[in-house]
LUMBAFI-173303 format. One line per field, with one value per residue (C-alpha): residue in one letter; x, y, z; residue number from 1. Coordinates in steps of 0.1 Angstrom, whole numbers, padded with zeros to 4 digits. Example, Ala and Ser with C-alpha at 12.3 -4.5 7.8 and 13.67 -1.06 7.14 Angstrom:
<nodes>
res: A  S
c1: 0123  0137
c2: -0045  -0011
c3: 0078  0071
n: 1  2
</nodes>
This chain:
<nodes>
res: X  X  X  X  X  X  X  X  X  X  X  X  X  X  X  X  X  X  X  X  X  X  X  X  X  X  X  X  X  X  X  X  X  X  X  X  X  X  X  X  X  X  X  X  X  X  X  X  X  X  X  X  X  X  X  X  X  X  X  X  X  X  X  X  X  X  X  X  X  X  X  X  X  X  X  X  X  X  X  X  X  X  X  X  X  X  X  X  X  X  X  X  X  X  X  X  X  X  X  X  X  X  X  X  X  X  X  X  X  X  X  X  X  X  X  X  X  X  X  X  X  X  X  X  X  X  X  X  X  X  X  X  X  X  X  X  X  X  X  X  X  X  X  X  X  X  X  X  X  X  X  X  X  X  X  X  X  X  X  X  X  X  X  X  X  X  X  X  X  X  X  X  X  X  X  X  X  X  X  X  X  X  X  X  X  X  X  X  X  X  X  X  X  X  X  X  X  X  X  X  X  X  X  X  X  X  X  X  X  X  X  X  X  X  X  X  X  X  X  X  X  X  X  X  X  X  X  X  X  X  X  X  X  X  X  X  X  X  X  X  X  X  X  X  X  X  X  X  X  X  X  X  X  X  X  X  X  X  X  X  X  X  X  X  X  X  X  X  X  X  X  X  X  X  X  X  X  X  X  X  X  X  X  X  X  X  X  X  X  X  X  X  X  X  X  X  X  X  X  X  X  X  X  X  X  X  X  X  X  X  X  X  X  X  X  X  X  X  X  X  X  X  X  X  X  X  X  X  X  X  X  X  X  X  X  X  X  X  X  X  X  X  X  X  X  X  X  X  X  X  X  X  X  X  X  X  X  X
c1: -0407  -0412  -0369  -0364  -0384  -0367  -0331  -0340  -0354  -0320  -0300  -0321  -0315  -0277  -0271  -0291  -0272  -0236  -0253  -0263  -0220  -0212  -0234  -0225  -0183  -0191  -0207  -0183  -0152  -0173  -0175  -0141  -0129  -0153  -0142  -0102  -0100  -0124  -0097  -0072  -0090  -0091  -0055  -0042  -0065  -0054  -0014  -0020  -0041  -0007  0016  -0001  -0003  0035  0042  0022  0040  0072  0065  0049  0083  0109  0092  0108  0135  0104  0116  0100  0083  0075  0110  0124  0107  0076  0086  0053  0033  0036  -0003  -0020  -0041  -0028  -0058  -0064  -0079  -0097  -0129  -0151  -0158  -0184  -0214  -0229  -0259  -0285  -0270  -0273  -0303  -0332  -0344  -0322  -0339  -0311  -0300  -0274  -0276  -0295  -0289  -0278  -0266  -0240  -0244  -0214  -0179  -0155  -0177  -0207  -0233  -0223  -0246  -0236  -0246  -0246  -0218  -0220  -0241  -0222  -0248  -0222  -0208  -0236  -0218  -0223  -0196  -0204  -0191  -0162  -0172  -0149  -0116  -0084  -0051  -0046  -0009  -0012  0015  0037  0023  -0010  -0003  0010  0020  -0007  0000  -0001  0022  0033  0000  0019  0014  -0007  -0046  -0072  -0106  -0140  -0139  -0174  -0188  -0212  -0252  -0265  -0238  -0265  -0296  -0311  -0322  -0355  -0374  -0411  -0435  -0440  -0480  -0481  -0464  -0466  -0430  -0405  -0380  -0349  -0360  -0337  -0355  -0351  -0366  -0382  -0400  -0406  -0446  -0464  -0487  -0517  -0518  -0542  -0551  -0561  -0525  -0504  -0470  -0439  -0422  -0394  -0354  -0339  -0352  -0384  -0403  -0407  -0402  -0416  -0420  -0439  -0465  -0471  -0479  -0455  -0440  -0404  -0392  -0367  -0339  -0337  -0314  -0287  -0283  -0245  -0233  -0196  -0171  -0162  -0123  -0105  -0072  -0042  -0008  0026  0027  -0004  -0009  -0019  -0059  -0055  -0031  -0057  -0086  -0064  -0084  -0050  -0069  -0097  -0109  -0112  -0128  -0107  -0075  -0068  -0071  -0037  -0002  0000  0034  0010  -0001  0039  0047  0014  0023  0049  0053  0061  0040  0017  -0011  -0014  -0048  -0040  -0011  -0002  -0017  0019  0023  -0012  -0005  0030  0016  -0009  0010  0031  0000  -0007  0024  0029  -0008  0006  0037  0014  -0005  0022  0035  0007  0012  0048  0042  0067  0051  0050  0029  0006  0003  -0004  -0035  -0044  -0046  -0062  -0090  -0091  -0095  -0121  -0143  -0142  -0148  -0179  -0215  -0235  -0273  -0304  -0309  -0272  -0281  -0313  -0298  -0273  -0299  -0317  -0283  -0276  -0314  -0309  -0276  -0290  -0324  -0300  -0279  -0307  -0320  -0287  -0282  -0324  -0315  -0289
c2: -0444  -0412  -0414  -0420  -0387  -0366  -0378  -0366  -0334  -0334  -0339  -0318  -0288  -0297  -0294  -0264  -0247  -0258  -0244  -0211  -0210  -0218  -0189  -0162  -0175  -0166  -0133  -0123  -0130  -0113  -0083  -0082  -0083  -0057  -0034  -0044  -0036  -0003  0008  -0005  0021  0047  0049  0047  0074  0096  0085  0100  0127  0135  0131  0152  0180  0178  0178  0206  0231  0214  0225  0257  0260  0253  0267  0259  0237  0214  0177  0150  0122  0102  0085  0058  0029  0055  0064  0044  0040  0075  0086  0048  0035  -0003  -0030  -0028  0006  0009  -0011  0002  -0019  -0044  -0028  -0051  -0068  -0046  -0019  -0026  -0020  -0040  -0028  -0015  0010  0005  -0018  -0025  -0006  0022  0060  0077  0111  0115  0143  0143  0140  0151  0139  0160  0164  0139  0114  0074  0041  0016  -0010  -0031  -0031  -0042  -0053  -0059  -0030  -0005  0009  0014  0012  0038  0030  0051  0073  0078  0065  0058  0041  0012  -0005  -0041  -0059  -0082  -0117  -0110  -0091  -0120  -0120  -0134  -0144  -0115  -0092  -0079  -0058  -0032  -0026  0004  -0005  0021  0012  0031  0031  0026  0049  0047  0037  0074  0091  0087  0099  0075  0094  0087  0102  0112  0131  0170  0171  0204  0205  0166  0166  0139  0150  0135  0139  0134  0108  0115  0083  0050  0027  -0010  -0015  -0051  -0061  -0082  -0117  -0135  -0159  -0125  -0132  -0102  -0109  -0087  -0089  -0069  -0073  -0067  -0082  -0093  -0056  -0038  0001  0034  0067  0075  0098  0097  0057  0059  0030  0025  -0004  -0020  -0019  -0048  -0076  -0076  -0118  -0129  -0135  -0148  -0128  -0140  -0151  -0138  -0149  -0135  -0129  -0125  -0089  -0079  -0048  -0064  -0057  -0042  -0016  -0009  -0004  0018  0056  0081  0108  0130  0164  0187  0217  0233  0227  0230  0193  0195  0213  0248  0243  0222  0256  0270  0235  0244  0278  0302  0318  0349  0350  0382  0360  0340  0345  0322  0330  0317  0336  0349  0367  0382  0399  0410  0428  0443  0455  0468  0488  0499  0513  0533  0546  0561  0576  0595  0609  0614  0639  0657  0674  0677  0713  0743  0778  0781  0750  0762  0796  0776  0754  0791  0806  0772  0779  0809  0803  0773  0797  0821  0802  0791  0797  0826  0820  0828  0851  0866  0873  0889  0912  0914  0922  0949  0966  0968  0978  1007  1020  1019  1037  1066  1068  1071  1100  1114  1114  1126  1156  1168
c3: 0644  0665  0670  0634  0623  0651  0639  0605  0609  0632  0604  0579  0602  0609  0571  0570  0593  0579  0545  0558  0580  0540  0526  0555  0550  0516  0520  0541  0518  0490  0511  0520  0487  0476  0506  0494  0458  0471  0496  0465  0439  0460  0474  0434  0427  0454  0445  0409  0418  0444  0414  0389  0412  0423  0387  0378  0405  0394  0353  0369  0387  0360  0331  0301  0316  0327  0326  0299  0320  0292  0288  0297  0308  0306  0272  0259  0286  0303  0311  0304  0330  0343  0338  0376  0379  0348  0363  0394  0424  0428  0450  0473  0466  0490  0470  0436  0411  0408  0375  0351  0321  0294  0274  0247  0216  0235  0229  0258  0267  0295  0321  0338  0331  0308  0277  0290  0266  0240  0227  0222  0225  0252  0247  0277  0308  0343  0371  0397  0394  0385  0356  0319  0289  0259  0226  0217  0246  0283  0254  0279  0277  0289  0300  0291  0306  0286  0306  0291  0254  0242  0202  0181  0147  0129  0149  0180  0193  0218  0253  0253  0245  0241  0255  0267  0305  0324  0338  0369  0358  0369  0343  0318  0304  0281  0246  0227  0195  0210  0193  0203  0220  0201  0175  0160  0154  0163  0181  0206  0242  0265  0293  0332  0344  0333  0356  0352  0341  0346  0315  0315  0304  0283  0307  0331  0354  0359  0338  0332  0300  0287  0283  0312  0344  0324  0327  0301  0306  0305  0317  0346  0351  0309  0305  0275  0271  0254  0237  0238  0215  0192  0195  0165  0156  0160  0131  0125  0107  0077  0075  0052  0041  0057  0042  0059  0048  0055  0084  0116  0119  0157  0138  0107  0132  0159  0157  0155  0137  0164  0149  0179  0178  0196  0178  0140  0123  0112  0126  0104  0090  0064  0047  0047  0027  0001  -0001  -0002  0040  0022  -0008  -0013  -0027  0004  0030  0053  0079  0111  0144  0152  0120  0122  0151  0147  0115  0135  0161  0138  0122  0153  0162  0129  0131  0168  0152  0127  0153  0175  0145  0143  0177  0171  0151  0143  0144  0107  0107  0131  0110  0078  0098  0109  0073  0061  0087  0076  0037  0049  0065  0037  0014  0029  0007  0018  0032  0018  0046  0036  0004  0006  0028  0005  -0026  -0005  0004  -0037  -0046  -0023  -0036  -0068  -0062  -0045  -0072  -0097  -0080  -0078  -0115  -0121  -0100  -0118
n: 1  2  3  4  5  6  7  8  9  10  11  12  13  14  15  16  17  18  19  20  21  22  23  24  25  26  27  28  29  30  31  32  33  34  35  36  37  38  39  40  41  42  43  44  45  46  47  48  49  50  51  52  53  54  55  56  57  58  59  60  61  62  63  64  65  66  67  68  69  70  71  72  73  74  75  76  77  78  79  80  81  82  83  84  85  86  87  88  89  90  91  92  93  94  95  96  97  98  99  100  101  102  103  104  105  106  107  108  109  110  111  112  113  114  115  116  117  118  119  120  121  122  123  124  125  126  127  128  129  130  131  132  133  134  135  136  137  138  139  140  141  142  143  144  145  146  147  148  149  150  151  152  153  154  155  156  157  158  159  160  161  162  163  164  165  166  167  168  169  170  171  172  173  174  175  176  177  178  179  180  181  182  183  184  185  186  187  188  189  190  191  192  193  194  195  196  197  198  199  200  201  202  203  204  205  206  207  208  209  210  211  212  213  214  215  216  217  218  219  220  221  222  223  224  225  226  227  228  229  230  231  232  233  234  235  236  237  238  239  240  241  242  243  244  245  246  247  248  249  250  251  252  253  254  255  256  257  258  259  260  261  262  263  264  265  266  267  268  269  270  271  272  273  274  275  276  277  278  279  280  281  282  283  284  285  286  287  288  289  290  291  292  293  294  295  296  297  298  299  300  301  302  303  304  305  306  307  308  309  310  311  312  313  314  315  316  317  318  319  320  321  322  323  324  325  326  327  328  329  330  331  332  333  334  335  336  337  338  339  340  341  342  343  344  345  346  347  348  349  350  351  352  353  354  355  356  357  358
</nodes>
């Protein structure tokens, strides 16, 4: 009997062992995959990063004999990303996070990148990869090769895709109305960190509820705790009945109108095509035309004064006899004419004792 039990727990820890050979051979071709499409990212992103620059000394070079790049087979897809470097790599498992404060349909603010400042919602959450999609947020083109845009039924979709990229998990700052202590207001705050919190059961057992990783969150230090955001139910879109002229949907919902603030919503030849370019009720003119008017202001203002040192001596001796005239023509002071009044009182006294004399 003692034989039997020894060739078991033999056995027991021979299949243990070829598990944990399984489990390691498995780790290890996990981490070598990781470490390849890493090495993989990072050599694409340095190839661009080479090519933009050349590029840019090459327009800097040429000027305005710079060459077109989007042509030819790049005529479409000149700038798009390909679907192999749009996504991150995986982290390894030590390295990834065990509690994760967001969740989809959260408000978020991202603090880095070229969206900086701007305020979304979270799309999609990626554990793996520690990264966070924001809806309509990080937008790039994407090069969708022909063996996977295949041609659905209502038209031929394209090869260029627009998409929101992920970004990595500490991009964002998750976004929350709290009231002010002072004030009572309600207010956006913008939320630096959130902690998992463990909540009593009825039963007295310590329990963890919440969304993600069962904890519910909240801000440390504060005891505030933040809900989660609620669950919108699936529902199924309703179908609608398609024709064979109807617009393909992927073309109705494709954005090709973005107000910047930077840039006028609309090229300015627009207001040339409302209203007359040369028309003397116009208000509205183009930047160029503003400033050749004002430069040409500017020059005939400098002419004028230009002229006005540019004199001949008989215009210098009519400026003379014009100061002159000015200064004469000046009011006298009190002062000037009580002096003036005594001077007259006096003459007149004399000559009335002139004229009592005689």
């Amino acid at each position: 009997m003692q034989k039997v039990l020894q060739r078991a727990k033999q056995a027991s820890r021979v299949v243990e062992r070829q598990k944990k050979r399984r489990r390691e051979e498995l780790e290890r071709g996990e981490a070598w995959e990781r470490r390849v499409n890493r090495d993989r990212l990072v050599r694409s992103t340095n190839e661009n990063i080479r090519t933009a620059r050349k590029n840019r000394q090459e327009d800097w070079a040429t000027g305005a004999l710079a060459p077109r790049r989007d042509v030819g087979d790049k005529a479409e897809t000149y700038g798009a990303l390909t679907i192999y470097d749009i996504h991150l790599p995986d982290k390894s498992p030590q390295d990834r996070p065990k509690f994760i404060p967001f969740a989809d349909g959260d408000r978020v603010v991202i603090t880095k990148g070229k969206e900086r400042g701007k305020i979304g919602y979270v799309q999609n959450i990626n554990e793996e990869k520690d990264t966070v999609q924001v809806k309509d947020m990080n937008v790039v083109d994407i090069f969708v090769p022909d063996w996977i845009n295949r041609e659905d039924e209502a038209g031929d979709r394209g090869n260029i895709v627009q998409n929101s990229q992920h970004m990595p998990l500490h991009y964002v700052k998750l976004v929350y109305p709290l009231p002010d202590p002072k004030t009572g207001r309600v207010r956006d705050v913008i939320i630096d960190r959130l902690e998992p919190v463990h909540v009593k059961g009825k039963a007295g057992a310590s329990q963890v509820v919440g969304h993600k990783k069962g904890a519910a969150r909240a801000i440390p230090g504060v005891n505030t705790i933040i809900p989660w955001p609620p669950k919108v139910p699936f529902s199924k879109p309703k179908e609608e009945e398609e024709f064979d002229d109807d617009t393909p949907r992927i073309t109705v919902d494709e954005k090709t109108f973005r107000p910047y603030l930077l840039y006028p919503p609309m090229p300015m030849s627009v207001v040339d095509e409302l209203r007359n370019k040369y028309s003397r009720f116009r208000t509205r003119h183009d930047w160029d035309f503003v400033q050749k008017k004002e430069a040409e202001d500017e020059r005939e203002e400098k002419r004028k004064q230009l002229g006005k040192t540019m004199r001949t001596p008989l215009q210098e001796l009519a400026e003379l006899r014009a100061r002159q005239k000015a200064a004469e023509e000046k009011e006298l002071t009190n002062e000037q004419l009580a002096k003036i009044g005594e001077v007259m009182a006096q003459q007149r006294s004399k000559v009335t004792q002139e004229i009592a004399v005689q």
